[in-house]
N, C-alpha and C positions, 0 to 999 in steps of 0.2 A: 508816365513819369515826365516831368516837366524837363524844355531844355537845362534848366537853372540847373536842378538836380540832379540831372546827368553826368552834367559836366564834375558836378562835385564825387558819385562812385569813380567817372574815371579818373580826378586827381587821387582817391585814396588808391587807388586800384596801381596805379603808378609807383605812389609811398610805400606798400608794402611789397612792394617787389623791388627793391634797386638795385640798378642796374652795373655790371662789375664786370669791364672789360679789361682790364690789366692781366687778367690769368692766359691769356692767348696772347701779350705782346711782352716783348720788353725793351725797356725802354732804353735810350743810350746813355741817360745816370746807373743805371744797373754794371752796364757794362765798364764806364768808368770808374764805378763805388770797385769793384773788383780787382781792378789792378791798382789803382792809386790810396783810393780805402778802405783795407781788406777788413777791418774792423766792421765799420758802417753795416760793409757789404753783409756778412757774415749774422747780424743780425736782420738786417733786411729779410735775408734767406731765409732765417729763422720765422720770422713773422709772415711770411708766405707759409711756410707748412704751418703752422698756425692758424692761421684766415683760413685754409684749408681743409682743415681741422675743426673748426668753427669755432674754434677756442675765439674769440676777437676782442677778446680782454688781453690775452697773451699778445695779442698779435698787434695791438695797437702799441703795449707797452715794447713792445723789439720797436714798432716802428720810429717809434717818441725815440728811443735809443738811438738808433739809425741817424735819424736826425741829429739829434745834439752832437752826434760825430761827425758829421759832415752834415751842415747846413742848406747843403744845396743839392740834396739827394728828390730830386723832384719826384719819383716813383714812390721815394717814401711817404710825402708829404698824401701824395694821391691814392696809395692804400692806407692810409690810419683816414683820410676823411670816408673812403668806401666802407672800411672796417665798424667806425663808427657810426654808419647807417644800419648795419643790424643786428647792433645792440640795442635802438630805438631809434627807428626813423625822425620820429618829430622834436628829437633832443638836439642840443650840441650843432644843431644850421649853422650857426653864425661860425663856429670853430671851423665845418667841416667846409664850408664857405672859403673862410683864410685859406686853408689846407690845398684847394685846389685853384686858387689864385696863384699862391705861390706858386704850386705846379705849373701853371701855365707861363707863369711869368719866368720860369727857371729853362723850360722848354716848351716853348710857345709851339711846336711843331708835333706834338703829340695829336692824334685825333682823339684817345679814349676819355684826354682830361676834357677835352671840348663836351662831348657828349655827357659827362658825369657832371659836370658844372651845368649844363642844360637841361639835365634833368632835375637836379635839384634849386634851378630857377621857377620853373614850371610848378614844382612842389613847394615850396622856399617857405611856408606854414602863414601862422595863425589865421587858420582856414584859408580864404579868398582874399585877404587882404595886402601879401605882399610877392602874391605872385606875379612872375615874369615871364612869359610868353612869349615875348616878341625878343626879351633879352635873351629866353632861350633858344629862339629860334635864330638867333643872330651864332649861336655857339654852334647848333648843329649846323649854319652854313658852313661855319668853318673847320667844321671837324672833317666835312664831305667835300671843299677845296682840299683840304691834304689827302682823303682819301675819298675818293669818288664811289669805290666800290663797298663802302661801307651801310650796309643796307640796314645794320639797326638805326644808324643816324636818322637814314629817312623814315625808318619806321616812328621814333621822337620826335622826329619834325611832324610828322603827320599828328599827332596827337596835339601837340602844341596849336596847330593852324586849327585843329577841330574846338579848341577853347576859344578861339579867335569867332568863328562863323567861317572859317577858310576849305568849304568843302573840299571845292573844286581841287584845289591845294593840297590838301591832304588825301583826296582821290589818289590823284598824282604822284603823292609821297607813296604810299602805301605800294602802288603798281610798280614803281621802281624799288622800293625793295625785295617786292617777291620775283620780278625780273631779274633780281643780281642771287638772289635765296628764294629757288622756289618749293621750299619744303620745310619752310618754317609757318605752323599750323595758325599760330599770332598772327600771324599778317593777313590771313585772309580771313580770318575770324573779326577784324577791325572793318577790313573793305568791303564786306557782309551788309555792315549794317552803315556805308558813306552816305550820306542826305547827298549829295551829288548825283550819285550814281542810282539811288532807291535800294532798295532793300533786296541782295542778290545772296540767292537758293544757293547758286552753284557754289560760291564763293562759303558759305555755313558748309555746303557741304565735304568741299575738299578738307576745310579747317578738322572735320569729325575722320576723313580719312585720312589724316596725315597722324592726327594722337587720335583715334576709337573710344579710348576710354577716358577720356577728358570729358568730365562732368560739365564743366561749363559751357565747352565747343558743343555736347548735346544738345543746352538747356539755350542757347543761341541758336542753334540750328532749329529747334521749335517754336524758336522768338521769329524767327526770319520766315520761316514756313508760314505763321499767323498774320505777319503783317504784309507776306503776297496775297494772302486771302483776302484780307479788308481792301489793298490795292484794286485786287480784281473785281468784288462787287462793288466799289466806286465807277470803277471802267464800265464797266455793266447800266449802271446808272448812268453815264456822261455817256454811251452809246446809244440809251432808248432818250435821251433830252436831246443828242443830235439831229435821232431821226427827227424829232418831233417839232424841231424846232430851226432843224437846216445851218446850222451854225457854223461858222469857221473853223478850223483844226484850232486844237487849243496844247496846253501842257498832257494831257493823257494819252494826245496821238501821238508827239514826242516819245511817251514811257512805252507805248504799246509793245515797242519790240521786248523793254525789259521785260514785259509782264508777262511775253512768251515767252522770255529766254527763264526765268523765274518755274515755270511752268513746264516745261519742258528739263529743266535740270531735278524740280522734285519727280517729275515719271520715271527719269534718268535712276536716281538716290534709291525713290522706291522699288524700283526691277533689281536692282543692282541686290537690295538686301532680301530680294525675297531667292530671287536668286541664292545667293549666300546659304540662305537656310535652306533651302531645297537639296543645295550641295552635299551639306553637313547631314539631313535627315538620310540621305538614301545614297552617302559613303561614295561618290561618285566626281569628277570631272571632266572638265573639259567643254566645247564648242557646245554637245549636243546633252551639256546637263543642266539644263535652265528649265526653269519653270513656269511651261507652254501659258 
């Protein structure tokens, strides 16, 4: 699969999942919509168990309410444009666009509306032609200024720099997110497969042990497994034209270490699950129930 069209599954791959961080925060319009405008608030709240609900016809319609009661309910503004991602991602941009402007512009201090605005920059449609990347990634700077520990930021920024050509960047992105979350299965299921870093076994594999039954962390970990194998008889080939040829270190001697650490992580995977079944076949545990 070509660069071109890679980059294009992982914008869709983006689009149908967006992303909806207001359920873990709330915001300091919430807290004022409730003492000052118990109205607003009230359906606010409403439109939360709603969205919840998955109702998001309901819950847009509380949120539009909300609004027209107090116009400067910034969290409202920021779940009717989330809400309205999934009822159809690719409809309604330009609305959901406004929706988190104003958010920002009502409380500029939010991280979740930076990140939600960035990622629908990133996606912003009619295909490839009016996305923003580098506008996203200006938003996820500043969603991770106000909160530095916010490790899906970096996990959106690293995606953004990989539409760029910004490996090394999104290396980087990715490792500090699973440094601040190291048990979210995504994150290393991305840095698996970083053109920076090469194509890393260990990384597919942890992704498969942290969700087992994620189909697609499988179907990645057999993608990453094949392409250390074509890695390795390259290496193979660049070490008999060495010999042959006496030649300088070049880029391969550089990856060598990856392609044993690649290698040493599938003998790792593989003992691990045979193990595994040896356990479960003969009902047994422990130090000395592995399979000699």
């Amino acid at each position: 699969m070509s660069r071109f069209f890679s980059k294009i599954v992982l914008l869709i791959s983006l689009a149908i999942i967006p992303s909806i961080y207001a359920d873990a925060s709330i915001d300091e319009s919430v807290t004022k919509a409730e003492k000052s405008y118990p109205e607003a608030y009230r359906f606010e709240q409403s439109g939360v168990k709603k969205y919840n609900a998955k109702d998001y016809d309901g819950a847009i319609a509380d949120f539009t309410r909300a609004i027209e009661l107090w116009p400067e309910f910034a969290q409202a503004y920021y779940l009717r444009a989330n809400s309205k991602s999934w009822i159809n991602f690719y409809k309604d941009k330009d609305e959901r666009r406004a929706d988190l402007d104003m958010a920002i512009k009502l409380n500029p201090n939010n991280a979740d509306y930076y990140v939600a605005r960035g990622n629908l920059r990133v996606c912003m449609t009619d295909w490839l032609f009016r996305i923003d990347n580098r506008g996203a990634i200006e938003d996820y700077n500043r969603a991770i200024e106000l909160n530095p520990k916010y490790d899906e930021a970096y996990r959106q920024r690293a995606d953004a720099r990989y539409n760029l050509d910004d490996y090394r960047e999104q290396y980087d992105d990715l490792t500090k997110a699973i440094d601040i979350n190291p048990n979210v299965a995504a994150y290393y299921a991305a840095r698996s497969k970083n053109m920076y870093n090469s194509y890393s076994v260990k990384d597919a594999e942890k992704a498969v042990a942290l969700e087992p039954n994620n189909q697609s962390y499988l179907e990645n970990r057999n993608y990453v497994r094949a392409k250390y194998r074509e890695d390795a008889e390259r290496y193979d080939k660049y070490l008999e034209q060495q010999r042959a040829n006496d030649s300088q270190p070049s880029f391969w001697d550089r990856n060598a270490e990856t392609l044993g650490n690649n290698l040493k992580a599938m003998q790792e995977g593989d003992a691990a699950r045979r193990n595994a079944d040896y356990r479960l076949q003969n009902n047994c545990s422990g130090a000395n129930c592995v399979n000699r």
